[in-house]
CHARMM-style PDB file with segment names, atoms N, HN, CA, C and O in Angstrom:
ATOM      1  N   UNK     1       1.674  72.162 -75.478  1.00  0.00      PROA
ATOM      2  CA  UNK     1       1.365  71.622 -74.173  1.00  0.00      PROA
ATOM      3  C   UNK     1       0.698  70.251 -74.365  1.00  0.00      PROA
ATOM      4  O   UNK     1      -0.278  70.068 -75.093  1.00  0.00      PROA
ATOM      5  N   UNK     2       1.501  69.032 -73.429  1.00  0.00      PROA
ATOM      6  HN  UNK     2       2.294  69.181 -72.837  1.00  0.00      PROA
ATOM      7  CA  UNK     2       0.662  68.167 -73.406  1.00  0.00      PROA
ATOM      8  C   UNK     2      -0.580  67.686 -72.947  1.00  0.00      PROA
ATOM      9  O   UNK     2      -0.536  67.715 -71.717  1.00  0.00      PROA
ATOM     10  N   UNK     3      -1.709  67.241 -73.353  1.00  0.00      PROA
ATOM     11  HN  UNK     3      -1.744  67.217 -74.352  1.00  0.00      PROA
ATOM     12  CA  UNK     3      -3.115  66.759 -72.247  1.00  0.00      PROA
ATOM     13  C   UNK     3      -2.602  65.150 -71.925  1.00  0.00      PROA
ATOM     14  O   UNK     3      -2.088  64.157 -72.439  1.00  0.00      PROA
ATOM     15  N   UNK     4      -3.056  65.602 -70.900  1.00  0.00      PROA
ATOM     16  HN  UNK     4      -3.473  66.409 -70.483  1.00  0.00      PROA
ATOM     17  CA  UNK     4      -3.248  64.324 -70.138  1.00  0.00      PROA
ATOM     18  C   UNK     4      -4.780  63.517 -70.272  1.00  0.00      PROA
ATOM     19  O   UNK     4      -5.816  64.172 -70.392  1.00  0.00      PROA
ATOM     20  N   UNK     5      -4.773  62.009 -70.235  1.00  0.00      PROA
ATOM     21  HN  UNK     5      -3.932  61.477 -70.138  1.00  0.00      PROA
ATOM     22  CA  UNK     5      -5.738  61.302 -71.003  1.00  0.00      PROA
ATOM     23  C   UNK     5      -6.384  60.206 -69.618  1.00  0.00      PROA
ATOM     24  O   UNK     5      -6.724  59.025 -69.550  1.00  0.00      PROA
ATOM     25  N   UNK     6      -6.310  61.361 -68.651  1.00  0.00      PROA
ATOM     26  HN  UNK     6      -6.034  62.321 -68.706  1.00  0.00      PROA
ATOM     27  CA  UNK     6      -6.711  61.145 -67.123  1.00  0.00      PROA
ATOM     28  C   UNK     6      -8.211  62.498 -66.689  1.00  0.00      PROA
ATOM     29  O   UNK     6      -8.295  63.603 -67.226  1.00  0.00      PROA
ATOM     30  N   UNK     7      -9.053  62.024 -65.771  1.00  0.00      PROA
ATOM     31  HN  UNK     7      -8.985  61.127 -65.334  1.00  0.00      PROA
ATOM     32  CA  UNK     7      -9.572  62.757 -65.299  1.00  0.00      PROA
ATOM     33  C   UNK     7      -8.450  63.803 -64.100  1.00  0.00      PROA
ATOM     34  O   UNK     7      -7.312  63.511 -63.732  1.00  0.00      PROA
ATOM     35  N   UNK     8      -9.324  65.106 -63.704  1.00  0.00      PROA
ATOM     36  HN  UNK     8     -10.248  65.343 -64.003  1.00  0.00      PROA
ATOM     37  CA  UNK     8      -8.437  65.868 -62.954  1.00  0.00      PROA
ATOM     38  C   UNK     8      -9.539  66.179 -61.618  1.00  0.00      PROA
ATOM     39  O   UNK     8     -10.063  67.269 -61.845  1.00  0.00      PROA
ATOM     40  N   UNK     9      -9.864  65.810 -60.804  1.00  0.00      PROA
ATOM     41  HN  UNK     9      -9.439  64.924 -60.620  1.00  0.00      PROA
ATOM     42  CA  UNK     9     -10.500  66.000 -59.732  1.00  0.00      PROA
ATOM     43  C   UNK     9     -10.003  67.251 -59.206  1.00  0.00      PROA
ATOM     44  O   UNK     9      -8.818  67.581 -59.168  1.00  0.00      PROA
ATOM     45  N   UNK    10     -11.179  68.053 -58.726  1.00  0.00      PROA
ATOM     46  HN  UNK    10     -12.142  67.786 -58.757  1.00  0.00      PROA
ATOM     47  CA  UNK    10     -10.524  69.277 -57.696  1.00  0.00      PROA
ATOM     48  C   UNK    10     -11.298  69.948 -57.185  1.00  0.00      PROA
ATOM     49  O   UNK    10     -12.253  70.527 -57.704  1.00  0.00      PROA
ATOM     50  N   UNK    11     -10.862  69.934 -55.781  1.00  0.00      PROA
ATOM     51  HN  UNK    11     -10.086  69.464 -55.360  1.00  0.00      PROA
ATOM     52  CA  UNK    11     -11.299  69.928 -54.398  1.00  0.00      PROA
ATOM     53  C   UNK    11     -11.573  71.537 -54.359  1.00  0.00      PROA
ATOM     54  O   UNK    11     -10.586  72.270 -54.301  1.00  0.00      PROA
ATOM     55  N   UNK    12     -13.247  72.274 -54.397  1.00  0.00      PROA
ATOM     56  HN  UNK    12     -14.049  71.678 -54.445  1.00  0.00      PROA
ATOM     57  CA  UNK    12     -12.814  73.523 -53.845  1.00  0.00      PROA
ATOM     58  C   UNK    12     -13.590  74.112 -52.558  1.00  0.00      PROA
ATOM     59  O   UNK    12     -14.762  73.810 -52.335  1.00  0.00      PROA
ATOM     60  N   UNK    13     -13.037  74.754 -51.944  1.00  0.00      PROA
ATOM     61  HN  UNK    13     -12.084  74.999 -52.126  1.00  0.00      PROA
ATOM     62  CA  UNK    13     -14.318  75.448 -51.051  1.00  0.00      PROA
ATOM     63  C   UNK    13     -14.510  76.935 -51.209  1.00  0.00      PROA
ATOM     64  O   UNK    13     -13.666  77.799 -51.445  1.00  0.00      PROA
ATOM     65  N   UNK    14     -16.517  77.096 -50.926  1.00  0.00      PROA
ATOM     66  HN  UNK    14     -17.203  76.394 -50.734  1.00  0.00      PROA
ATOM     67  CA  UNK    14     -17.065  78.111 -51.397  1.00  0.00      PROA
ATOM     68  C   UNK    14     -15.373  79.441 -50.852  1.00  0.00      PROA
ATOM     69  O   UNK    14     -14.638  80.210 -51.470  1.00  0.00      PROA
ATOM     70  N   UNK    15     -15.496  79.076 -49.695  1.00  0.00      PROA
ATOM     71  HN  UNK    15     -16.093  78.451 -49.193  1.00  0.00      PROA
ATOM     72  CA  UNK    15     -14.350  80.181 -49.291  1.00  0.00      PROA
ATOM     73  C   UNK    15     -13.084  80.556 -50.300  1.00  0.00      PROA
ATOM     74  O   UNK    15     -12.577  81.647 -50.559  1.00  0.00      PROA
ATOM     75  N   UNK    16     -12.705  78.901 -50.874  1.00  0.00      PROA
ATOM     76  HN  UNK    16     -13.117  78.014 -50.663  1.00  0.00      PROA
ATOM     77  CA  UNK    16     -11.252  79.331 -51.713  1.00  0.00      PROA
ATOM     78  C   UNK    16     -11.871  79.959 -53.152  1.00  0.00      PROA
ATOM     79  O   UNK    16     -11.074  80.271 -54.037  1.00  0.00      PROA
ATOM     80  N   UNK    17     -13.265  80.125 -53.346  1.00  0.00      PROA
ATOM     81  HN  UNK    17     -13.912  79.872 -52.627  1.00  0.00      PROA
ATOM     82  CA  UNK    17     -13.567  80.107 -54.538  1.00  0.00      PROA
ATOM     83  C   UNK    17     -13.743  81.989 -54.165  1.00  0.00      PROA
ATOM     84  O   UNK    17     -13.140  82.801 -54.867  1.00  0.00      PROA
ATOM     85  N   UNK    18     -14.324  82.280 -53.404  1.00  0.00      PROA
ATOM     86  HN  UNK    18     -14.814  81.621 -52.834  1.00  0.00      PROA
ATOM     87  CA  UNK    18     -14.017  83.732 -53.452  1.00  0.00      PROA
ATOM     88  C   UNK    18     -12.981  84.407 -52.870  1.00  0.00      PROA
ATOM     89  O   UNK    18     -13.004  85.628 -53.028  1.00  0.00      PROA
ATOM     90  N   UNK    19     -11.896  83.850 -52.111  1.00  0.00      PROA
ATOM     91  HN  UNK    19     -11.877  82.859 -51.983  1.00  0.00      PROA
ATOM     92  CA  UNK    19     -10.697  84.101 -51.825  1.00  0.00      PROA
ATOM     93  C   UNK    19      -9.381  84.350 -53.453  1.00  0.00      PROA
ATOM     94  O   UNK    19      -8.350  85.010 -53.579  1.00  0.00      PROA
ATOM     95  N   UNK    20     -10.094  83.506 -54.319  1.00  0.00      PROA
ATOM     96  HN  UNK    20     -10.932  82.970 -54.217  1.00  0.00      PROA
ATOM     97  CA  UNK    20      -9.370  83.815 -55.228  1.00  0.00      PROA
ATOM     98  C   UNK    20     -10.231  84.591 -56.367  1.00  0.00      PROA
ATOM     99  O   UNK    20     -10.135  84.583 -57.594  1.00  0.00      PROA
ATOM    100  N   UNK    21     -10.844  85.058 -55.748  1.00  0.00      PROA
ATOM    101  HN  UNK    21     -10.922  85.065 -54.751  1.00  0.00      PROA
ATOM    102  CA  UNK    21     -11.835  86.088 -57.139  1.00  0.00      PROA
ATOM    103  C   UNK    21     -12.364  85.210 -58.374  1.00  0.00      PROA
ATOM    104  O   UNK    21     -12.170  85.496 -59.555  1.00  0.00      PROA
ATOM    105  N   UNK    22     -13.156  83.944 -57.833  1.00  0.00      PROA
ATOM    106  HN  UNK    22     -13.313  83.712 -56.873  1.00  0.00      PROA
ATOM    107  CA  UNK    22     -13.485  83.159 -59.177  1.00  0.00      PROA
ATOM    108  C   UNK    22     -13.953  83.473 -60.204  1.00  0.00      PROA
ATOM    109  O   UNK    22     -13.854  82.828 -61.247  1.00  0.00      PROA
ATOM    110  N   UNK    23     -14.494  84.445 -60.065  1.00  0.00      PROA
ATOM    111  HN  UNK    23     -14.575  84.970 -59.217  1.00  0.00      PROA
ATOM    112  CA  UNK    23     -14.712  85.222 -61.640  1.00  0.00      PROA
ATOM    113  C   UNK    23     -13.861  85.615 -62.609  1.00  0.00      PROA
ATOM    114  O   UNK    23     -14.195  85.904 -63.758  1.00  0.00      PROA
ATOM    115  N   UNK    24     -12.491  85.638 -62.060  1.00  0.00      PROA
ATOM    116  HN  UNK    24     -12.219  85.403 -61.127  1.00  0.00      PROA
ATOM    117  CA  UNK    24     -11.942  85.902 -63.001  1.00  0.00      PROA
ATOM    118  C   UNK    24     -10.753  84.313 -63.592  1.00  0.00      PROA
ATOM    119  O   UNK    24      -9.697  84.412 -64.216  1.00  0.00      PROA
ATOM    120  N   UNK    25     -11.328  83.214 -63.183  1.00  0.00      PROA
ATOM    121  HN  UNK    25     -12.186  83.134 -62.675  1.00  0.00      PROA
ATOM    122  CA  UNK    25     -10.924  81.758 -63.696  1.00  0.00      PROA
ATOM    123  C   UNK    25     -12.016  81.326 -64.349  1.00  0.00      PROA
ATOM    124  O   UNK    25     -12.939  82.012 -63.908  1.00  0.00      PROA
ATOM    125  N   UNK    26     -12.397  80.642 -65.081  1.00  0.00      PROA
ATOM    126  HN  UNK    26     -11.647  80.085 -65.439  1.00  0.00      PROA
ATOM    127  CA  UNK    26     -13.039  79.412 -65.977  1.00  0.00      PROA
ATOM    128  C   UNK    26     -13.515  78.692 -64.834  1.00  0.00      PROA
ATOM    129  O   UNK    26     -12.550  78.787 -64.075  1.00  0.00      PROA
ATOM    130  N   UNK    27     -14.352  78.061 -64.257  1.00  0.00      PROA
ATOM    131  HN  UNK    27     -15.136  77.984 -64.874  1.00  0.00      PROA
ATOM    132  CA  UNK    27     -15.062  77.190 -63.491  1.00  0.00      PROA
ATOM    133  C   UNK    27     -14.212  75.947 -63.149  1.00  0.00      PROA
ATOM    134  O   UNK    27     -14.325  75.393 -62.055  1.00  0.00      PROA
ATOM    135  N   UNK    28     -13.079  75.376 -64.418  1.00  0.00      PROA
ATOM    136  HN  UNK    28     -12.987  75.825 -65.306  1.00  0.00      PROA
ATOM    137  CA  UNK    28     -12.530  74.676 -63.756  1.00  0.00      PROA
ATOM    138  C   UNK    28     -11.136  74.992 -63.454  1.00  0.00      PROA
ATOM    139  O   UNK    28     -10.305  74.109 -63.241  1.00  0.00      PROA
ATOM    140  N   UNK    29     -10.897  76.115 -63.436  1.00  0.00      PROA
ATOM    141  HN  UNK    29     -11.572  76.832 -63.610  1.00  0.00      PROA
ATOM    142  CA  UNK    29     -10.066  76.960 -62.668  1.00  0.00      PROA
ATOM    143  C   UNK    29      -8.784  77.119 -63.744  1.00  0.00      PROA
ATOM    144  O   UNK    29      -7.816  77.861 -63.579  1.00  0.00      PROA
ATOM    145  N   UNK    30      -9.020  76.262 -64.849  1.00  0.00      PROA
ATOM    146  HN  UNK    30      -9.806  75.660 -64.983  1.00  0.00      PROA
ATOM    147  CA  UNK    30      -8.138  76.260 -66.146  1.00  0.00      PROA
ATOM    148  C   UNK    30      -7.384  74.789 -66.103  1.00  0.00      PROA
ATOM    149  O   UNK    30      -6.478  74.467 -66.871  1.00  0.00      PROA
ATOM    150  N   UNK    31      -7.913  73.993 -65.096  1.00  0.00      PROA
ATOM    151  HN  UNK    31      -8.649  74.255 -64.471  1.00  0.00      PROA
ATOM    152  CA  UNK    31      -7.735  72.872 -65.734  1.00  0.00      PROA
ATOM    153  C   UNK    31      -7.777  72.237 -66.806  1.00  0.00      PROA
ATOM    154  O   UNK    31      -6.869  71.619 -67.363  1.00  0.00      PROA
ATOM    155  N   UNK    32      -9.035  72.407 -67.170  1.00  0.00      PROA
ATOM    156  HN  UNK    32      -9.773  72.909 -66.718  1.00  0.00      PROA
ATOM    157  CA  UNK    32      -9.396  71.848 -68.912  1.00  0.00      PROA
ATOM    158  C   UNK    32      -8.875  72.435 -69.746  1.00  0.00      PROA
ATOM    159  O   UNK    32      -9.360  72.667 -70.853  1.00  0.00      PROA
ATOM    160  N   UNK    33      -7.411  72.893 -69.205  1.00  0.00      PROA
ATOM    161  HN  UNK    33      -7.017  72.705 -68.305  1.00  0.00      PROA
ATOM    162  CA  UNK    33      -6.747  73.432 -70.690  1.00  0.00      PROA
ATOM    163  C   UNK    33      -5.801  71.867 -70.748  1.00  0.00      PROA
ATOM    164  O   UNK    33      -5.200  71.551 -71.775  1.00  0.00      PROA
ATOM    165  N   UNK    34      -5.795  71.116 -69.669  1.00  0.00      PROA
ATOM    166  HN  UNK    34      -6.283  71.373 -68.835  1.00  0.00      PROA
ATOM    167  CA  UNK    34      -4.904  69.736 -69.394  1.00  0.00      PROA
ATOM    168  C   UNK    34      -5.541  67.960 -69.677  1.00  0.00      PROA
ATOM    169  O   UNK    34      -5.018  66.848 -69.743  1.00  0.00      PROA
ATOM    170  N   UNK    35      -6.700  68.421 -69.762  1.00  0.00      PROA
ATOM    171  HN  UNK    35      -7.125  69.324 -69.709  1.00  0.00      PROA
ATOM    172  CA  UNK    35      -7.740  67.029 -70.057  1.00  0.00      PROA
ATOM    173  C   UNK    35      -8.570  67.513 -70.387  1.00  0.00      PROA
ATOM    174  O   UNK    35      -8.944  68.675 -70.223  1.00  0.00      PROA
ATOM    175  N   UNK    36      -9.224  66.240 -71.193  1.00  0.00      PROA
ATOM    176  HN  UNK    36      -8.921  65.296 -71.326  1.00  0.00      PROA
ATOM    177  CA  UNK    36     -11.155  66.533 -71.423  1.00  0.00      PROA
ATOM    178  C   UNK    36     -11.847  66.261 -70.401  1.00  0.00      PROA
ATOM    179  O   UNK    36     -13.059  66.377 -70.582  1.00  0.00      PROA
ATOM    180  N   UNK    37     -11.468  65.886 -69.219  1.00  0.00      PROA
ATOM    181  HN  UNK    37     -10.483  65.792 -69.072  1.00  0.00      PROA
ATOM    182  CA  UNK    37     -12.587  65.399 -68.173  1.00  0.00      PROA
ATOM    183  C   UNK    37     -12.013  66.148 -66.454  1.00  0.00      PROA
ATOM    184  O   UNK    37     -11.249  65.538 -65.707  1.00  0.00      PROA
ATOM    185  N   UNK    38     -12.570  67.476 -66.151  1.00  0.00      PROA
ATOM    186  HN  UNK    38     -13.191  67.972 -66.758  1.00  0.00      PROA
ATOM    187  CA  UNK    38     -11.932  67.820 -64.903  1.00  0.00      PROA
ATOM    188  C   UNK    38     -13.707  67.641 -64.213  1.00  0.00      PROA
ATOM    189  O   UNK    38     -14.793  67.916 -64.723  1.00  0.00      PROA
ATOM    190  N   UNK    39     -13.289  66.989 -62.695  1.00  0.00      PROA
ATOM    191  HN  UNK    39     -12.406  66.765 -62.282  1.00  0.00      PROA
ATOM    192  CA  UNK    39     -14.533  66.433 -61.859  1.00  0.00      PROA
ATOM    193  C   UNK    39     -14.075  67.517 -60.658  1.00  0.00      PROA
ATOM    194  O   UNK    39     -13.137  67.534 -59.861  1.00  0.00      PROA
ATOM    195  N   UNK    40     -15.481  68.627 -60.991  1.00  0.00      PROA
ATOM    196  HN  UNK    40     -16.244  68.613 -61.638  1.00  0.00      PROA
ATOM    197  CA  UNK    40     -15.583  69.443 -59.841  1.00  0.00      PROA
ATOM    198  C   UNK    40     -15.786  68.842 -58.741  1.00  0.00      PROA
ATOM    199  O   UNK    40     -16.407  67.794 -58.916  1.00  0.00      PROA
ATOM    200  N   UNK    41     -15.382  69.175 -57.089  1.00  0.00      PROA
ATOM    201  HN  UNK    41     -14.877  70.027 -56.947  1.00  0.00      PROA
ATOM    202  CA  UNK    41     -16.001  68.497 -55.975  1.00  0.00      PROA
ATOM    203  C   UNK    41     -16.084  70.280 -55.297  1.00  0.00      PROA
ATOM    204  O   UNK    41     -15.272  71.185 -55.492  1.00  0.00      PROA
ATOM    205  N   UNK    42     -17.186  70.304 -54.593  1.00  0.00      PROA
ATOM    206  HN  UNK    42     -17.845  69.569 -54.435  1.00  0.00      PROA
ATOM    207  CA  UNK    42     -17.128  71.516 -53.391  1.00  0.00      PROA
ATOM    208  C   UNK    42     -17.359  70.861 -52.492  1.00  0.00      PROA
ATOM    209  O   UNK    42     -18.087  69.885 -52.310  1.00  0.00      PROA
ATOM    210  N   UNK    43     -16.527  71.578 -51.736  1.00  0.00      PROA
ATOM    211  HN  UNK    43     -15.936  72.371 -51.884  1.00  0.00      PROA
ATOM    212  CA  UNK    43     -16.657  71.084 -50.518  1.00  0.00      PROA
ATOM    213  C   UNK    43     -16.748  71.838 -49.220  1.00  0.00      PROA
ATOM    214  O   UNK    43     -16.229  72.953 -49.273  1.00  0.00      PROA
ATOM    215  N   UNK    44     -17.361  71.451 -47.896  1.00  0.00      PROA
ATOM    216  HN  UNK    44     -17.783  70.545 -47.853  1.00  0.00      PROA
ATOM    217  CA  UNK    44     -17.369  72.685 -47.286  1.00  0.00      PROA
ATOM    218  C   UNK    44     -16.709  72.526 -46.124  1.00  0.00      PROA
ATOM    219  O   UNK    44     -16.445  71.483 -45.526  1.00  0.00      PROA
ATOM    220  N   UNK    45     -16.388  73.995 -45.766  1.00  0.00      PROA
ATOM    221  HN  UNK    45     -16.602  74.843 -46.252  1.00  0.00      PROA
ATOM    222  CA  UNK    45     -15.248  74.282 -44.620  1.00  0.00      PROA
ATOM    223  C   UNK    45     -14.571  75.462 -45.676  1.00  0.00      PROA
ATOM    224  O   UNK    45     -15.072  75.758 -46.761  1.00  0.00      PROA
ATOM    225  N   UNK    46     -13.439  76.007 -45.164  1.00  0.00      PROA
ATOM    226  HN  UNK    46     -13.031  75.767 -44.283  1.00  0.00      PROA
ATOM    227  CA  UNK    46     -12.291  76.331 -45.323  1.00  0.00      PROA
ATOM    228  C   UNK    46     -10.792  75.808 -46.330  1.00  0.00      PROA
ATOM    229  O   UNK    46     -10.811  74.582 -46.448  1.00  0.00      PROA
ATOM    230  N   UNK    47     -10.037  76.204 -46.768  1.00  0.00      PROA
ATOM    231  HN  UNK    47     -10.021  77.199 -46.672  1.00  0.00      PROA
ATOM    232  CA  UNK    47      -8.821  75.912 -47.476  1.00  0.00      PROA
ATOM    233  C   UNK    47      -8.447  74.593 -46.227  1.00  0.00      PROA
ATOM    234  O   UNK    47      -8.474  73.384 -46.458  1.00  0.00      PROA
ATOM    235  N   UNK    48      -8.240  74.999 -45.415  1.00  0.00      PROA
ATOM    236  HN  UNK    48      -8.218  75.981 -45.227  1.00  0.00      PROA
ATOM    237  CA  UNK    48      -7.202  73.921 -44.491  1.00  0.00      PROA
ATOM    238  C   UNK    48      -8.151  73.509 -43.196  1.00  0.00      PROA
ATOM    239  O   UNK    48      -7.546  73.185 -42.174  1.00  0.00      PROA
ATOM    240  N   UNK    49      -9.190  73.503 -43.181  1.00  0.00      PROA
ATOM    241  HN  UNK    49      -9.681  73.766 -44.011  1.00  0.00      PROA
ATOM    242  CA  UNK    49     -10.084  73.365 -42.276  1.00  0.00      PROA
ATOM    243  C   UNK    49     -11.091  71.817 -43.086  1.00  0.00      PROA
ATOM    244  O   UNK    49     -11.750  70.951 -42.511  1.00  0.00      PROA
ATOM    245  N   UNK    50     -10.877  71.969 -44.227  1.00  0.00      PROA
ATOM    246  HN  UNK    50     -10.342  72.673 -44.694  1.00  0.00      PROA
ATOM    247  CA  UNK    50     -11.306  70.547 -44.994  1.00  0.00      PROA
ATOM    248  C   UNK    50     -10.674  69.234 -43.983  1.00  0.00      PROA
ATOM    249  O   UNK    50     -11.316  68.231 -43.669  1.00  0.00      PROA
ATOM    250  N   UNK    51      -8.955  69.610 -43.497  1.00  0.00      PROA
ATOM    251  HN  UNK    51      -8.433  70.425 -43.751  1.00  0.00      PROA
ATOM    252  CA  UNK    51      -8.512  68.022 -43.145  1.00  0.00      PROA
ATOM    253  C   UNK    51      -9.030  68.051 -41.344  1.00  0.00      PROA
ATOM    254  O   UNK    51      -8.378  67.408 -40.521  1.00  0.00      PROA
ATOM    255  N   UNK    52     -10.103  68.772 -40.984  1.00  0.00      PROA
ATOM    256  HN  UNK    52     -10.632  69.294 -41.653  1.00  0.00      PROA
ATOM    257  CA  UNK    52     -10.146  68.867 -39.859  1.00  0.00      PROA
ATOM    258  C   UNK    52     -11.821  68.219 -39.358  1.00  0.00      PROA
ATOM    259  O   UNK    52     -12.755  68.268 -40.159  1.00  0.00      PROA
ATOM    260  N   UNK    53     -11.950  67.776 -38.284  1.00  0.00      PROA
ATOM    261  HN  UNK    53     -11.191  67.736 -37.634  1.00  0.00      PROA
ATOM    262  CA  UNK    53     -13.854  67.277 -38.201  1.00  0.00      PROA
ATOM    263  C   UNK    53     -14.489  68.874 -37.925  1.00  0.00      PROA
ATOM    264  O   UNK    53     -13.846  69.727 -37.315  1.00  0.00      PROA
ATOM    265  N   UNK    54     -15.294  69.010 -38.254  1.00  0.00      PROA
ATOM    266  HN  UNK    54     -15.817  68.317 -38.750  1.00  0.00      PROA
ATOM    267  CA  UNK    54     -16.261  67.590 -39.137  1.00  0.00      PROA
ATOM    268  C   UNK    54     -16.419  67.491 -40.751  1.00  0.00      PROA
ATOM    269  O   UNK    54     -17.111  66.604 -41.251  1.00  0.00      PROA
ATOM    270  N   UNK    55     -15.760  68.423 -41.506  1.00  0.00      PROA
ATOM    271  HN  UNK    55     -15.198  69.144 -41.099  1.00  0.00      PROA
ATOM    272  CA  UNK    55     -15.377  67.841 -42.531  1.00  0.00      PROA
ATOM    273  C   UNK    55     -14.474  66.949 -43.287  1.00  0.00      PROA
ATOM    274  O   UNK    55     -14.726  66.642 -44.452  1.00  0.00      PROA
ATOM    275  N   UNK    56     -13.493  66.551 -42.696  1.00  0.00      PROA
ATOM    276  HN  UNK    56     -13.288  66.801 -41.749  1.00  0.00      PROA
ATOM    277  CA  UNK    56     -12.711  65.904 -43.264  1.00  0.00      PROA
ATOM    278  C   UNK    56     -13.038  64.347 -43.713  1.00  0.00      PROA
ATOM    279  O   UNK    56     -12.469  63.677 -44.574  1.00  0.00      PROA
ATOM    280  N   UNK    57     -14.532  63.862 -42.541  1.00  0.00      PROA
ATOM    281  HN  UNK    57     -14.995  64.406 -41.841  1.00  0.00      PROA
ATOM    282  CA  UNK    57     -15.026  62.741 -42.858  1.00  0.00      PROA
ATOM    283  C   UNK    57     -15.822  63.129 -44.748  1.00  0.00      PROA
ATOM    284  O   UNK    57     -15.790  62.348 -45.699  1.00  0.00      PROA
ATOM    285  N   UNK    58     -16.205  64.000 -44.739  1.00  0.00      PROA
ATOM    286  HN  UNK    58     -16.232  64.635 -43.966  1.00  0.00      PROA
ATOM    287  CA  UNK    58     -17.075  64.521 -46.535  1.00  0.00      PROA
ATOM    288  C   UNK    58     -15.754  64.460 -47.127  1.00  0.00      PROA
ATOM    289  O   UNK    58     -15.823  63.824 -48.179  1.00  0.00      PROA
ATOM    290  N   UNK    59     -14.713  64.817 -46.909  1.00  0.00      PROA
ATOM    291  HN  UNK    59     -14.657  65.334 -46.055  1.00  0.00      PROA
ATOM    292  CA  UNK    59     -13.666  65.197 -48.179  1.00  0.00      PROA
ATOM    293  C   UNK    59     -12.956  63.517 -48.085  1.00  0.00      PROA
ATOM    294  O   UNK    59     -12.473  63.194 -49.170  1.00  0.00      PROA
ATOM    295  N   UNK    60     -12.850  62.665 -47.226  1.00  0.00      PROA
ATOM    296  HN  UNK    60     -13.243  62.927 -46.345  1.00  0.00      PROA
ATOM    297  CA  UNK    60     -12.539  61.336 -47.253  1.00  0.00      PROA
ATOM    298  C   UNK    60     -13.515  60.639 -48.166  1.00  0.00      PROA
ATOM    299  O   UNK    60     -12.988  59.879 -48.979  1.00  0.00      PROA
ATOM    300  N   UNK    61     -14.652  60.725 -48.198  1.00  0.00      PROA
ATOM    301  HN  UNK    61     -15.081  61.342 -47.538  1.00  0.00      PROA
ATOM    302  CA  UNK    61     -15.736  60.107 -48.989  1.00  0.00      PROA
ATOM    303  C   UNK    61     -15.704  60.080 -50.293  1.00  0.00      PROA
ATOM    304  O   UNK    61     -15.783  59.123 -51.064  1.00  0.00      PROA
ATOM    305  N   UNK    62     -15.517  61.816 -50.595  1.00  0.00      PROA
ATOM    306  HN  UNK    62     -15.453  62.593 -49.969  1.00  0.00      PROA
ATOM    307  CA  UNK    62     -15.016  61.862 -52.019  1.00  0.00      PROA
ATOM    308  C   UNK    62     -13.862  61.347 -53.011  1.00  0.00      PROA
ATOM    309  O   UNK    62     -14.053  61.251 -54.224  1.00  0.00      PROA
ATOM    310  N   UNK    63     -12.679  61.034 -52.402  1.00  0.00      PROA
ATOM    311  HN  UNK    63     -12.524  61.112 -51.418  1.00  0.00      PROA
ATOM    312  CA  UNK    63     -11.665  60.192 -52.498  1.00  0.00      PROA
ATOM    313  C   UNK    63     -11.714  58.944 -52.209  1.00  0.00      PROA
ATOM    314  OT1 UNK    63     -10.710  58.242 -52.333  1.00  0.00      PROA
TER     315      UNK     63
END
């Protein structure tokens, strides 16, 4: 497998993090099997409620 010689940003919310049973992923969800540098962001709201106000102005910021 190739790594990539890029950071990997990724977007989660508390919700998607226990929607998918995070305990049973690595913190960066197994990204860092793809780079040395993955940049956690949490963020809050919902999976699809992030592109909506009043969060979507926080998840614009971060990008």
């Amino acid at each position: 497998m190739r790594r990539t010689h890029c950071a990997i940003d990724l977007f989660c919310t508390e919700g998607s993090q226990k929607a998918w049973n995070h305990k049973k992923f690595p913190k960066d969800w197994g990204w860092g099997t793809h780079t040395d540098q993955v940049r956690i962001h949490q963020l809050s709201g919902a999976h699809f409620s992030v592109f909506n106000n009043p969060y979507v102005q926080d998840f614009a910021k971060l990008l």
